[in-house]
Each structure stands twice: as C-alpha cells, then as structure tokens.
LOTIKOL-613696 format. One record per residue: residue number from 1; z, x, y of N, C-alpha, C in turn. Coordinates in Angstrom, 1 decimal. Each point is the difference from the previous one (the first is absolute). Layout:
% LOTIKOL-613696
[NUM,[Z,X,Y],[Z,X,Y],[Z,X,Y]];
...
***
This chain:
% LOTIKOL-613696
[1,[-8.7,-8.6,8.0],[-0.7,1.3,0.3],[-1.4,-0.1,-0.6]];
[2,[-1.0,1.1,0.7],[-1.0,-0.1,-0.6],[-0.5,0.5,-1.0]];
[3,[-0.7,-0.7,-1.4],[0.0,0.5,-1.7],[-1.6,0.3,0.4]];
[4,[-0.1,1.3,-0.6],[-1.5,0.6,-0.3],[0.0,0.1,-1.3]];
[5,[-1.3,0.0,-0.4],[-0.4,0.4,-1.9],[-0.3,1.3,0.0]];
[6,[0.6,0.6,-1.1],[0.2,1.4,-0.3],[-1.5,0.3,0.0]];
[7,[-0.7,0.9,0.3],[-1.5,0.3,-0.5],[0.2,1.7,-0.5]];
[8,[1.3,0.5,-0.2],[0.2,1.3,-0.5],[-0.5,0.2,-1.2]];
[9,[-0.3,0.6,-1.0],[-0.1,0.0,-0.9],[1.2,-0.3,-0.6]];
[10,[0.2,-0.8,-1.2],[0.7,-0.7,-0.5],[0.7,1.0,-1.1]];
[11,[-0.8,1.0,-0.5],[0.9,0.9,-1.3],[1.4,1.1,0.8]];
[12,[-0.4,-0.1,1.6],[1.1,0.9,0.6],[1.5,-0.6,-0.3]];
[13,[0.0,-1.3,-0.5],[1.8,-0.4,0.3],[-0.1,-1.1,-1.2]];
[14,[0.5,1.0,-0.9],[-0.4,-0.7,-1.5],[1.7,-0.2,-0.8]];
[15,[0.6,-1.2,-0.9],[1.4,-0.2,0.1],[1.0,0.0,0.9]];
[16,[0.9,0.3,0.2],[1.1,-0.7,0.8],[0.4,1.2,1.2]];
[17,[-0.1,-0.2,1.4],[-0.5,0.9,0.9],[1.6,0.8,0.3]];
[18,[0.8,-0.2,-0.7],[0.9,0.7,0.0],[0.6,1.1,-0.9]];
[19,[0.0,-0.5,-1.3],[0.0,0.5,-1.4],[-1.5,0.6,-0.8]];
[20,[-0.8,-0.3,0.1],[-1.2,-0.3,-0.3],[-0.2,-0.8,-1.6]];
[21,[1.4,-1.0,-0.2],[-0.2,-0.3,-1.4],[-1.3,-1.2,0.0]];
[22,[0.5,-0.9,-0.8],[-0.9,-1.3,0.0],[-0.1,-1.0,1.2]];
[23,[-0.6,-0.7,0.5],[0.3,-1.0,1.0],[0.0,-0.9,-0.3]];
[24,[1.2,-0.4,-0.9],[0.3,-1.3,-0.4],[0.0,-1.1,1.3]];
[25,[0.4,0.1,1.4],[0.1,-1.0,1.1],[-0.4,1.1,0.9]];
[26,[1.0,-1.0,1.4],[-0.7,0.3,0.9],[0.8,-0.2,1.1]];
[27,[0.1,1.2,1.0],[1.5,0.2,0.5],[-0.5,-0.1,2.0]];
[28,[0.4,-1.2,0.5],[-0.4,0.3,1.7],[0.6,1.4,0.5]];
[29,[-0.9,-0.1,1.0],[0.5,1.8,0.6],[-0.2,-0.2,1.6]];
[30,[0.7,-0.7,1.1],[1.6,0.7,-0.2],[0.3,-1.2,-0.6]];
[31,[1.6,-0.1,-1.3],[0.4,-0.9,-0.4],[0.4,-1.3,1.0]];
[32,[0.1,-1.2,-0.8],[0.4,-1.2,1.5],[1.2,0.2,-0.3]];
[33,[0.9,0.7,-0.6],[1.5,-0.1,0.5],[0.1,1.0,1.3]];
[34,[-1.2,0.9,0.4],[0.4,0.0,1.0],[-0.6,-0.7,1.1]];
[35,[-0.6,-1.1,-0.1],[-0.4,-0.7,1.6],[0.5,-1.6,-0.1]];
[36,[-0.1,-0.5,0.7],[0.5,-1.2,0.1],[-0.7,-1.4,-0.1]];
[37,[0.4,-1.0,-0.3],[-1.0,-1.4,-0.2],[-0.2,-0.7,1.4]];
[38,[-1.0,0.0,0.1],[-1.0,-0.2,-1.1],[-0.8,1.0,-0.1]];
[39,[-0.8,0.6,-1.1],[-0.6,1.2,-0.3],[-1.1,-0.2,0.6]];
[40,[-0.8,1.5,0.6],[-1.2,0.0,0.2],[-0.7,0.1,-1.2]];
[41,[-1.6,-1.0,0.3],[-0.9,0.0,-0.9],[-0.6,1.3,-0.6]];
[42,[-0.2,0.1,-0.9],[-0.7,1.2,-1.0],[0.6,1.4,0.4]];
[43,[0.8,0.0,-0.5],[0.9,0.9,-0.3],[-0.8,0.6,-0.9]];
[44,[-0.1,1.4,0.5],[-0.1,1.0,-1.6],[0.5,0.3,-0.9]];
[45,[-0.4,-0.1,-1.1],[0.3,-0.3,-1.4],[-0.6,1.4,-0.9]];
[46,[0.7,1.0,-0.7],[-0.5,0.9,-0.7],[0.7,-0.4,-1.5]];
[47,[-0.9,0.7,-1.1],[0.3,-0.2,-1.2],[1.3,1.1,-0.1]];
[48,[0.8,-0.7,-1.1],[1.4,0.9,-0.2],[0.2,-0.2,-1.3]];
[49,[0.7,0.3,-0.8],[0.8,-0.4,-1.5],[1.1,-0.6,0.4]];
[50,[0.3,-0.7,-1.1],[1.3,-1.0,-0.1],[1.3,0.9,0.5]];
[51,[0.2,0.8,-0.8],[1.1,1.3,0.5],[0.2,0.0,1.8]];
[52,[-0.8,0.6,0.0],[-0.5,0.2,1.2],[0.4,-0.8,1.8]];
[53,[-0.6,-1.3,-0.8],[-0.1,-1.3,0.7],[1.8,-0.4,-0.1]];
[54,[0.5,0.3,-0.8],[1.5,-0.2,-0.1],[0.6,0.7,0.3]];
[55,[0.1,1.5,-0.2],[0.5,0.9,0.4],[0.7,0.8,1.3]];
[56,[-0.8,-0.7,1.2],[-0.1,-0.2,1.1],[1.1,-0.7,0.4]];
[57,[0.7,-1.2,-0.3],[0.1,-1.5,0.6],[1.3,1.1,0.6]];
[58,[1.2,0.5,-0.5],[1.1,0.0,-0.1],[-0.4,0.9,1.5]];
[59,[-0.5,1.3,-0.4],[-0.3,0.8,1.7],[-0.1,-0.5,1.3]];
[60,[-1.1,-1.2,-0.4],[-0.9,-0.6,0.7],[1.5,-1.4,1.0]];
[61,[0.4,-0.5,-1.1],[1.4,-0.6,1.1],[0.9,0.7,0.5]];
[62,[0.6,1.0,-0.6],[0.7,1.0,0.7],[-0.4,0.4,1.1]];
[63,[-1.3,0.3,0.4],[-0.4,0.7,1.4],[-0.4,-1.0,1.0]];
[64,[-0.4,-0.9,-0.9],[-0.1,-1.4,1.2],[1.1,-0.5,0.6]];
[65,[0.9,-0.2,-0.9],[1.6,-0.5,0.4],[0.6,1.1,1.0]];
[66,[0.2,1.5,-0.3],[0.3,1.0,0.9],[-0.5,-0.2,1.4]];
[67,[-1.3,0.4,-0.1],[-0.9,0.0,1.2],[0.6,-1.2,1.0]];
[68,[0.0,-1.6,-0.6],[-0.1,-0.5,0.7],[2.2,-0.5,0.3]];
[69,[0.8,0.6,-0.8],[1.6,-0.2,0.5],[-0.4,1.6,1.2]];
[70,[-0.6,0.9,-0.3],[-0.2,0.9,1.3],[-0.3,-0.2,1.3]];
[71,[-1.0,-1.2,0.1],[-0.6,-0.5,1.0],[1.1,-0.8,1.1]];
[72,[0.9,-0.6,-1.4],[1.1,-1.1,0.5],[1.1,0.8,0.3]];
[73,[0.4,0.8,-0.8],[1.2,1.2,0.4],[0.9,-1.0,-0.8]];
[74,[-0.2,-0.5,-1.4],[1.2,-1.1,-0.5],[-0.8,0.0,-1.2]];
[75,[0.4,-0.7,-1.3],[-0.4,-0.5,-1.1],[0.8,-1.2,0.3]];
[76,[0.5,-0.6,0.8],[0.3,-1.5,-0.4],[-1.6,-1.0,0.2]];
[77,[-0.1,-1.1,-0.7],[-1.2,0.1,-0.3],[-0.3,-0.8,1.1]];
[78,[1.1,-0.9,0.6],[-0.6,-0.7,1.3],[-0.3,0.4,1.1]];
[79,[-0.1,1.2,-0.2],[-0.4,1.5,1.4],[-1.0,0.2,-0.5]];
[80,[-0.9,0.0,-1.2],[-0.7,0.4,-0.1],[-1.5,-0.8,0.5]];
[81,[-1.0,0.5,0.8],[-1.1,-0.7,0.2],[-1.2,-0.5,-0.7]];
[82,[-0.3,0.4,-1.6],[-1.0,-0.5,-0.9],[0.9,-1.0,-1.1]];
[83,[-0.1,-1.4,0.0],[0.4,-0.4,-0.5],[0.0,0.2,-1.6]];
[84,[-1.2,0.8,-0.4],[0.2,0.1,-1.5],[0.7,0.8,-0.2]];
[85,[0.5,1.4,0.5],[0.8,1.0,0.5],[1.3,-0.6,-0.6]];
[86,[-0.1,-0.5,0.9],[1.8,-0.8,0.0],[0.1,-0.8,-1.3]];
[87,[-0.6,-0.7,-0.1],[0.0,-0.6,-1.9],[0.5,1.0,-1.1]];
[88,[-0.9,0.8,0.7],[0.1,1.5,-1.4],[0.9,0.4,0.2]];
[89,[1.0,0.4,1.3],[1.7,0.7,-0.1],[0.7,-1.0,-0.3]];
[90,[-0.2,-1.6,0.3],[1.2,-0.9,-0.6],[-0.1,-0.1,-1.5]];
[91,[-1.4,0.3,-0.4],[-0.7,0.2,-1.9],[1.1,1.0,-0.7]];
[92,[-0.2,1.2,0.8],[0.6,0.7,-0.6],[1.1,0.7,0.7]];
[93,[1.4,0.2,-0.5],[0.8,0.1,0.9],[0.1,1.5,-0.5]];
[94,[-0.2,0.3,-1.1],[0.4,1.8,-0.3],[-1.1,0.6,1.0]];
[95,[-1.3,-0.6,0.1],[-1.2,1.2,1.0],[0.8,-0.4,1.6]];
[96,[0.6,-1.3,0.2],[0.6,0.2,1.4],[1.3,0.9,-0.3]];
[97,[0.5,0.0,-0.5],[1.4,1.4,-0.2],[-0.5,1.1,0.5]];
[98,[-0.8,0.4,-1.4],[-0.7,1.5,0.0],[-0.6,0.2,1.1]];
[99,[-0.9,-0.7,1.3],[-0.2,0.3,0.7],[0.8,0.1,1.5]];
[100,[1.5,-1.1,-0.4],[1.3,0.3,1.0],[0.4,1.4,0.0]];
[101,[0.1,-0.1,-1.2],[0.7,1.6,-0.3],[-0.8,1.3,0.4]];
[102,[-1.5,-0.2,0.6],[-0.5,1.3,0.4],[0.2,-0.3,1.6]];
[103,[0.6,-1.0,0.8],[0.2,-0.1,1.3],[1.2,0.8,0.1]];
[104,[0.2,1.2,1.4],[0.6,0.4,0.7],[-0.3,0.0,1.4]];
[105,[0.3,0.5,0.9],[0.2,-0.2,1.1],[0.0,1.7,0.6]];
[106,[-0.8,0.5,1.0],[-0.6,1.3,0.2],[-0.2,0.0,2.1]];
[107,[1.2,0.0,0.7],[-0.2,0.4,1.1],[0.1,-1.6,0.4]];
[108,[0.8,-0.9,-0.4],[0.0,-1.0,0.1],[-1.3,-0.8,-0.2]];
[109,[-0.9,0.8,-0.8],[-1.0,-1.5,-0.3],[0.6,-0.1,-1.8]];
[110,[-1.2,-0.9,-0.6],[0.0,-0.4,-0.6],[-1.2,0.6,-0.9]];
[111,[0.5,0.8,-1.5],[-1.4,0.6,-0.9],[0.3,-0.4,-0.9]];
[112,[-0.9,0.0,-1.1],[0.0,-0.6,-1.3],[-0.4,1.8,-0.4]];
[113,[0.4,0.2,-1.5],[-0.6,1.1,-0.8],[-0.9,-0.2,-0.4]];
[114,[-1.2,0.6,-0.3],[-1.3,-0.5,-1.0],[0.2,0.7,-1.2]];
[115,[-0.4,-0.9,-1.0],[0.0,0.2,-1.3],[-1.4,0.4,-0.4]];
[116,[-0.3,1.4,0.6],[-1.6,0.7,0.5],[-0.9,-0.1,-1.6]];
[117,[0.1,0.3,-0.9],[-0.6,-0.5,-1.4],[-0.4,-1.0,-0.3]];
[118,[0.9,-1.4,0.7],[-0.6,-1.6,-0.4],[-1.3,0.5,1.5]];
[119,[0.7,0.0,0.9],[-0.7,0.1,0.9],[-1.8,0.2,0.0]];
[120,[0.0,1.4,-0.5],[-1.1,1.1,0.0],[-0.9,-0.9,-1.2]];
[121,[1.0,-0.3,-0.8],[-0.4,-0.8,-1.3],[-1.1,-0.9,0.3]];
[122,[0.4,-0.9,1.2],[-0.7,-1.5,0.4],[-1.4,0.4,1.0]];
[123,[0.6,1.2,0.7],[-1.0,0.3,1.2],[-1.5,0.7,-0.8]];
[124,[0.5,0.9,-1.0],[-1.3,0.6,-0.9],[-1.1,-0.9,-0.7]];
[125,[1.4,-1.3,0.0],[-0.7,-1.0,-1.4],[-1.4,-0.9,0.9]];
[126,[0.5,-0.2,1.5],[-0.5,-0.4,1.0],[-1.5,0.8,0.1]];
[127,[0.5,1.0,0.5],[-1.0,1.5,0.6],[-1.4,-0.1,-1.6]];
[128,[0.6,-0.2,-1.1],[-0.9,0.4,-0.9],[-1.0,-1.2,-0.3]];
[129,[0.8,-1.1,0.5],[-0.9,-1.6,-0.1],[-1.2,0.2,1.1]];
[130,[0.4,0.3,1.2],[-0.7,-0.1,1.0],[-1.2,0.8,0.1]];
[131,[0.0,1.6,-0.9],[-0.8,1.1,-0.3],[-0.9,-0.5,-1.1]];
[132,[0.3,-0.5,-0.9],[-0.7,-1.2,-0.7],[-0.7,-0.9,0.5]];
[133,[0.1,-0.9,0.7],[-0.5,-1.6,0.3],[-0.6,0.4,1.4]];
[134,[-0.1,1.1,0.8],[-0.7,0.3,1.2],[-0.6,1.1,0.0]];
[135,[0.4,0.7,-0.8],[-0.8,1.6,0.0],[-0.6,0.3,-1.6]];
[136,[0.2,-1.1,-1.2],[-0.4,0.1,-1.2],[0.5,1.4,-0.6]];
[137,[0.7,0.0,0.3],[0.8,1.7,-0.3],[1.4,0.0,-0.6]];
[138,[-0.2,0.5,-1.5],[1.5,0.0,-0.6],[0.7,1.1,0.5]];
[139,[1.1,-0.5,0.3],[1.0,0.9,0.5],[0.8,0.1,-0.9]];
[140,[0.5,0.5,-1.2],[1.1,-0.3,-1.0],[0.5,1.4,0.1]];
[141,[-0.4,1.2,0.6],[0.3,1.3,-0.3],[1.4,0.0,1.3]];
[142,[1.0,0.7,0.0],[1.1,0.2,0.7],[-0.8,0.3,1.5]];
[143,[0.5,-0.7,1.2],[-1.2,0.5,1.2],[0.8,1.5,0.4]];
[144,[-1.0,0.6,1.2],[0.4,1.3,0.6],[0.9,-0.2,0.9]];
[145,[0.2,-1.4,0.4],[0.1,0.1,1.4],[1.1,-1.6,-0.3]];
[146,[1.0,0.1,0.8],[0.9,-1.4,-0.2],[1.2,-0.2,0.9]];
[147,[-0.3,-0.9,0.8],[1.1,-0.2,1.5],[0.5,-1.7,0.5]];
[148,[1.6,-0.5,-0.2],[-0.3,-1.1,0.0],[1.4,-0.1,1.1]];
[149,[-0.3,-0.5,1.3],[1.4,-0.4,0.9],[-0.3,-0.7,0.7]];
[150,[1.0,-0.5,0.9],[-0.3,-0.8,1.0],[-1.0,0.0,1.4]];
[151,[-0.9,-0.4,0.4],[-0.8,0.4,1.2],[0.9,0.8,1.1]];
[152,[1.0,-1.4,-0.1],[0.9,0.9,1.3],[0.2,1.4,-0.3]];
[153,[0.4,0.9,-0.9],[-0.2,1.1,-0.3],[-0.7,1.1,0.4]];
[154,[-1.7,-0.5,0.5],[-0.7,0.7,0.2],[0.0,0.3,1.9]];
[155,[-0.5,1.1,-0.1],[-0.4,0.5,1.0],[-0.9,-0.8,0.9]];
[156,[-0.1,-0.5,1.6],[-1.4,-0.6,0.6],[-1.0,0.7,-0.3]];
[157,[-0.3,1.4,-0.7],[-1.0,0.1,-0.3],[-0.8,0.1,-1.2]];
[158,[1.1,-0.1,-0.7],[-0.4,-0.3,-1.9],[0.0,-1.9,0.1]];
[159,[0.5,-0.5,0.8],[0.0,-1.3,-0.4],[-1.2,-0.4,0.6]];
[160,[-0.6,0.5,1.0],[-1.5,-0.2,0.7],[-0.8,0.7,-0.7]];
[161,[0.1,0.9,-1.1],[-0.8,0.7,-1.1],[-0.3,-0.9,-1.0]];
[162,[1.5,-0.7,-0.5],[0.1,-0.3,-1.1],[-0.4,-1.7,0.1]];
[163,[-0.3,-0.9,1.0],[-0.5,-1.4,0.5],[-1.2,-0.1,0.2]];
[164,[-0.9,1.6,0.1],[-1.4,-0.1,0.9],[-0.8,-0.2,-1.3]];
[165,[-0.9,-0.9,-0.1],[-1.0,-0.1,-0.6],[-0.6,1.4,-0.4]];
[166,[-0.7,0.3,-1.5],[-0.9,1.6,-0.3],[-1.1,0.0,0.5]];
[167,[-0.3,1.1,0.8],[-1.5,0.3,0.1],[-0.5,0.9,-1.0]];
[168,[-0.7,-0.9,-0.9],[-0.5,0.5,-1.4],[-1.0,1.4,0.4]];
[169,[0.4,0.8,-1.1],[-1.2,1.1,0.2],[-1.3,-0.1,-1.0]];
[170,[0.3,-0.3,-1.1],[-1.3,-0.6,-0.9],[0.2,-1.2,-0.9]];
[171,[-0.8,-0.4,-0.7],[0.1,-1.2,-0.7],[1.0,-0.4,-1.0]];
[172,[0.8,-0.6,-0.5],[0.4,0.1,-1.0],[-0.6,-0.4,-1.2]];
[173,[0.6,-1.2,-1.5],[-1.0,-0.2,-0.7],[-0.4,-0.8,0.3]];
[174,[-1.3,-0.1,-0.6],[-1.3,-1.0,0.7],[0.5,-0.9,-0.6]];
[175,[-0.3,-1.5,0.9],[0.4,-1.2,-0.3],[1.9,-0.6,-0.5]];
[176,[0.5,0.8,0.2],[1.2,0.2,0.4],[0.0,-0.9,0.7]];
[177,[1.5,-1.2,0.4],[0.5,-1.0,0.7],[0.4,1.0,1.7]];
[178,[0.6,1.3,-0.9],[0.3,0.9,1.3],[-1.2,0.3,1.3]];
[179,[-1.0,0.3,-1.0],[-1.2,0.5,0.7],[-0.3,-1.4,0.7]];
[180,[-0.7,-1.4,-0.7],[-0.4,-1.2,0.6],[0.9,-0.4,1.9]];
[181,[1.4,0.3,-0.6],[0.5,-0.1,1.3],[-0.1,1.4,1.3]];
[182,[-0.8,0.7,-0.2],[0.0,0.6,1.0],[-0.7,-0.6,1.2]];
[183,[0.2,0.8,1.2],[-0.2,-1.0,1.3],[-0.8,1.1,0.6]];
[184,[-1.3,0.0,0.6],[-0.8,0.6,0.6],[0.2,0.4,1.8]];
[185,[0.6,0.9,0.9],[0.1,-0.2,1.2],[-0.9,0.8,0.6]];
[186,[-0.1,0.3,1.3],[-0.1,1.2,0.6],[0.9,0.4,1.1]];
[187,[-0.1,1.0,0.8],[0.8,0.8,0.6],[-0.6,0.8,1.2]];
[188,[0.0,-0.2,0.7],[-0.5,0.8,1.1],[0.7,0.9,0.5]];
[189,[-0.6,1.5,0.0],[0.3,1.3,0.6],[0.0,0.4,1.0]];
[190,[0.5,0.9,0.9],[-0.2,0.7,1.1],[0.0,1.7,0.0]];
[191,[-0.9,0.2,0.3],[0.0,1.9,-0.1],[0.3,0.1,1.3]];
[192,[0.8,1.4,0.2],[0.7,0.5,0.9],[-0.8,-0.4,1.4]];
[193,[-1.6,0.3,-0.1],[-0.5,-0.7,1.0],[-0.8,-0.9,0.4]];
[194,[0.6,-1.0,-0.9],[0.3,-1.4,0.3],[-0.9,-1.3,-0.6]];
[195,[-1.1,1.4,-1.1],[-0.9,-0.6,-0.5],[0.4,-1.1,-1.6]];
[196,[-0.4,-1.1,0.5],[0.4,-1.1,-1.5],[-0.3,0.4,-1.1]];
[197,[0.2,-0.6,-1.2],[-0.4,0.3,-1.4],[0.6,-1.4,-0.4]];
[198,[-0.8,-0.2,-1.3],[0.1,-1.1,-1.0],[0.6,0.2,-1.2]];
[199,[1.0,-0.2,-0.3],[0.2,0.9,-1.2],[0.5,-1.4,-1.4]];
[200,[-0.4,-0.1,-1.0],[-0.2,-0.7,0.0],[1.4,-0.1,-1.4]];
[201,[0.8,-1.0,-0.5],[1.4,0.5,-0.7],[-0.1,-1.2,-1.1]];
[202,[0.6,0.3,-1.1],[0.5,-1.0,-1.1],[1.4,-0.2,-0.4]];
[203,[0.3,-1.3,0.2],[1.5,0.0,0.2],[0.1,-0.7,-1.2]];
[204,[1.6,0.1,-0.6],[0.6,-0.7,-1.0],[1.7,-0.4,0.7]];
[205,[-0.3,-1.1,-0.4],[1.6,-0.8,1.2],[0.3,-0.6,-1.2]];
[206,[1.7,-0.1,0.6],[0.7,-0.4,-1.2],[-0.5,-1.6,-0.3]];
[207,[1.0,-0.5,-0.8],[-0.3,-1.3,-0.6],[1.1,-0.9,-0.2]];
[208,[0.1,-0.9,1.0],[1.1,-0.6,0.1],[0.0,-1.5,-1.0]];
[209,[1.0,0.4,-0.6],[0.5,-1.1,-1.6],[0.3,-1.6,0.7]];
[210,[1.2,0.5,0.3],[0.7,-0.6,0.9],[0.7,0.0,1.1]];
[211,[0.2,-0.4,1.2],[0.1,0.5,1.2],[1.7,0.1,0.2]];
[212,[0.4,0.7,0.6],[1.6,0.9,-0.3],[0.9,0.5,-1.3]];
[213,[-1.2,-0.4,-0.9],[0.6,0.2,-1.6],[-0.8,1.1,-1.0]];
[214,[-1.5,0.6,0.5],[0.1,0.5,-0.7],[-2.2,0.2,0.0]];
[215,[0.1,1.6,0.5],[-1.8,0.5,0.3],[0.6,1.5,-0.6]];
[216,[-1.5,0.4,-0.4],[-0.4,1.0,-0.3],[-1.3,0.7,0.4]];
[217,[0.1,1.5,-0.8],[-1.5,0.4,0.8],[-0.4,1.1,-1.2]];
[218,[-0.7,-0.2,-0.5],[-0.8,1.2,-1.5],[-0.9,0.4,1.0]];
[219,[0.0,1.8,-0.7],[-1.0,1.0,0.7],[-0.4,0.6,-1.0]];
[220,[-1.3,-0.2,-0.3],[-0.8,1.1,-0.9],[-0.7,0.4,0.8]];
[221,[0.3,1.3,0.3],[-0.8,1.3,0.8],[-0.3,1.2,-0.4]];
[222,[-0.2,1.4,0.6],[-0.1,0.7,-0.2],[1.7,0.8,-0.3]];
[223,[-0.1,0.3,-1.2],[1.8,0.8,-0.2],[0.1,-0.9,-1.2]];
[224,[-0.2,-1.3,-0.1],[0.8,-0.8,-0.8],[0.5,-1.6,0.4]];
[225,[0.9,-0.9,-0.7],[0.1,-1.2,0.6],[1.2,-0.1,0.4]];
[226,[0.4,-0.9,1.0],[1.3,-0.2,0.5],[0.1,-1.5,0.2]];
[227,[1.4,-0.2,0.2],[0.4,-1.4,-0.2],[1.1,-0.2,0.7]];
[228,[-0.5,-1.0,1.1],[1.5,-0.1,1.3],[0.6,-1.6,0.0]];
[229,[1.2,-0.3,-0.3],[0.2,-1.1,0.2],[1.4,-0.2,0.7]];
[230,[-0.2,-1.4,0.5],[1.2,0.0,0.8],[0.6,-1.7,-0.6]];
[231,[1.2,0.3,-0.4],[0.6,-1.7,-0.3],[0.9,-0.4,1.3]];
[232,[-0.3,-1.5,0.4],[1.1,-0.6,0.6],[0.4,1.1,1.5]];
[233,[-1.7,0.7,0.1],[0.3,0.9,1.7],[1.2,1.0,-0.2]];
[234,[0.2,0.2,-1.1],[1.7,0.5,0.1],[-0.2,1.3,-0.7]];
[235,[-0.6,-0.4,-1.3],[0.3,1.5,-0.8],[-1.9,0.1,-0.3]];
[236,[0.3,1.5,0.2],[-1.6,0.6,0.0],[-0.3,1.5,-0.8]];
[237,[-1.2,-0.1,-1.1],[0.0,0.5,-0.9],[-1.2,0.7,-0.2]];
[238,[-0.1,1.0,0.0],[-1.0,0.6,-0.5],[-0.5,1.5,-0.8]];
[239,[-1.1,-1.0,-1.2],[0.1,1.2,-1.2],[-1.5,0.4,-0.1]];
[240,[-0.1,1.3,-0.4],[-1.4,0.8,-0.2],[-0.4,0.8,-0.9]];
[241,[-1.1,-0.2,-0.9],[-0.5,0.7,-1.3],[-1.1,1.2,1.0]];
[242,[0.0,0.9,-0.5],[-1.1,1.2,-0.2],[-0.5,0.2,-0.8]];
[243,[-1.4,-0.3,0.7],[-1.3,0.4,-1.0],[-0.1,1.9,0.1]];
[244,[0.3,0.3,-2.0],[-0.2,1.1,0.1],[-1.6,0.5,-0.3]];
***
C-alpha cells in the first residue's frame, strides 16, 4: 500500500494511541495476523506501550480464527483456507474447543456465537490505530457510535452507503495522511431544464491493505471522525467519535 509522511502536527498523537501511556514500541494497524504472506509493503505502524502491544494478541487470534472457521462453516483446520489460521487451531486446541462449542445449527445452517467483548475489543483497537495514523487524531475516549456484522447483513442500500467512497464536506487536519489521500473529481449537473453545471467534489476512498483480507476508510468531517473497516469481505465495522 501506499506510505505517506505525516505532515500533521506532530504534538496531536503523543504516547501510545490507545492508552495514551508511554510508547515504548510500535504496533502495525491492521495487525498481520490478520492478512496473509506475504505482507504488503509499509504497513502502518502507530506508537503503542508494551501492555498494550501485548494485550491485544489473545482477542486478536480469537477473532481471526472465528471469522475465518465462519467462512469454512468447520474448525477442522484442513477446511480452513489461511494457512496460518489453521496452524493457530492445530496450536491451540482449547481456542479450537471454545470456538466448537459456540457452533450450533439455526434453520439448518450453520452459526457460531460471538464472544461480542473480544470482538468490539479488536475492532475499537483497529478503529483507534487507523484515527491515529490517517486522521492524526486520538481516539482513546469510548466512541458515540459502534456497529460490527457481517456485510451480508446489510441492506442493498446501507451496503451501497456503507462501500461508497465520502464526499468530503471540509478539510480535515492539515497535512494529515487522510487529507493527502484525497482525490479531486468533478460532476456534472443537469437543471430541470437541461442546463449543465460543474460542480466540482472531494472524495476520500477507502484503502485497500490487502486485497480480500482487509481495507478501510477514516472520515474526518464535519460531526466528527468515523472509521469503516471490512476484514476478509466478510465482517464489517464501523465506529464514530463526536466532535462536541
């Protein structure tokens, strides 16, 4: 993917973009346990504390391993299609149990239960990296706004809402990675009688990590920031702070 240099002011996202302790290291966002090898080049990297940078791991396999025995409709691991995936349920056989044991069967298909806390856990830890490293904006405060399910879930018209590129209404922070990537268009109008117009639009399109594993899209606009991501085309998430 493509790495830009921050030109935000640098005192906005000061210690560990989660906690706000020390930044002892330095944590990729989205993690590579969720994408596959070989990794895309320059990955974004935000400062985090040790705690922090550890604290995550345990959530962070749990929802990768679910997601992806969901996909397969099995935890046996040779059904499974990411081969590190499958390493990690043969690794550990108590997180393949614990994840048997939330399979039941619902109208003859096949559902797993979500363990919505690890869940929300990983998806926030996500949402707050990305509000950071593209929008230079700490998000550490609890957001207003927080929604995480499957695409298929949505409606044709929330899912054509929730895929479409933002038409920005003002700037965000200057020199921001968010702002550099914006895309200049125009648009042509028609008035009832029939006369053209130029109108002229600023788009912000998502950012694709890696291709079927894992894009997002930060919006600092007018209201506040928002943060949409989707893992593995399958599960899709999105959380929003309010500027009061």
């Amino acid at each position: 993917m493509d790495q830009l240099k921050n030109f935000a002011d640098n005192r906005l996202i000061k210690g560990c973009v989660y906690c706000g302790g020390p930044a002892e290291t330095r944590d990729h966002v989205p993690s590579r346990i969720l994408l596959e090898l070989p990794y895309p080049d320059n990955l974004p990297v935000v400062g985090c504390c040790e705690h922090c940078n550890q604290g995550f791991s345990k959530d962070e396999e749990y929802v990768v391993c679910l997601l992806e025995t969901v996909l397969a409709g099995s935890t046996e691991p040779n059904e499974i299609r990411r081969p590190s995936v499958a390493r990690a349920l043969r690794r550990s056989p108590a997180l393949r149990a614990r994840i048997e044991a939330a399979k039941r069967q619902v109208d003859g298909r096949i559902v797993f239960d979500v363990e919505t806390d690890r869940m929300k856990n990983v998806m926030l830890k996500l949402a707050r990296g990305h509000a950071a490293f593209e929008l230079s904006q700490p998000c550490r405060e609890a957001p207003d706004h927080f929604w995480c399910g499957p695409l298929a879930s949505m409606s044709h018209q929330m899912r054509q809402s929730f895929d479409s590129a933002h038409v920005q209404q003002m700037f965000g922070e200057v020199g921001s990675r968010g702002l550099q990537r914006m895309l200049v268009t125009q648009m042509v109008l028609r008035s009832q009688t029939g006369e053209a117009s130029q109108v002229g639009l600023l788009l912000n399109d998502w950012v694709d990590v890696q291709d079927g594993y894992y894009r997002y899209l930060a919006i600092d606009d007018i209201g506040g920031f928002v943060i949409r991501i989707v893992v593995a085309e399958y599960l899709a998430c999105e959380v929003a702070w309010r500027i009061n």
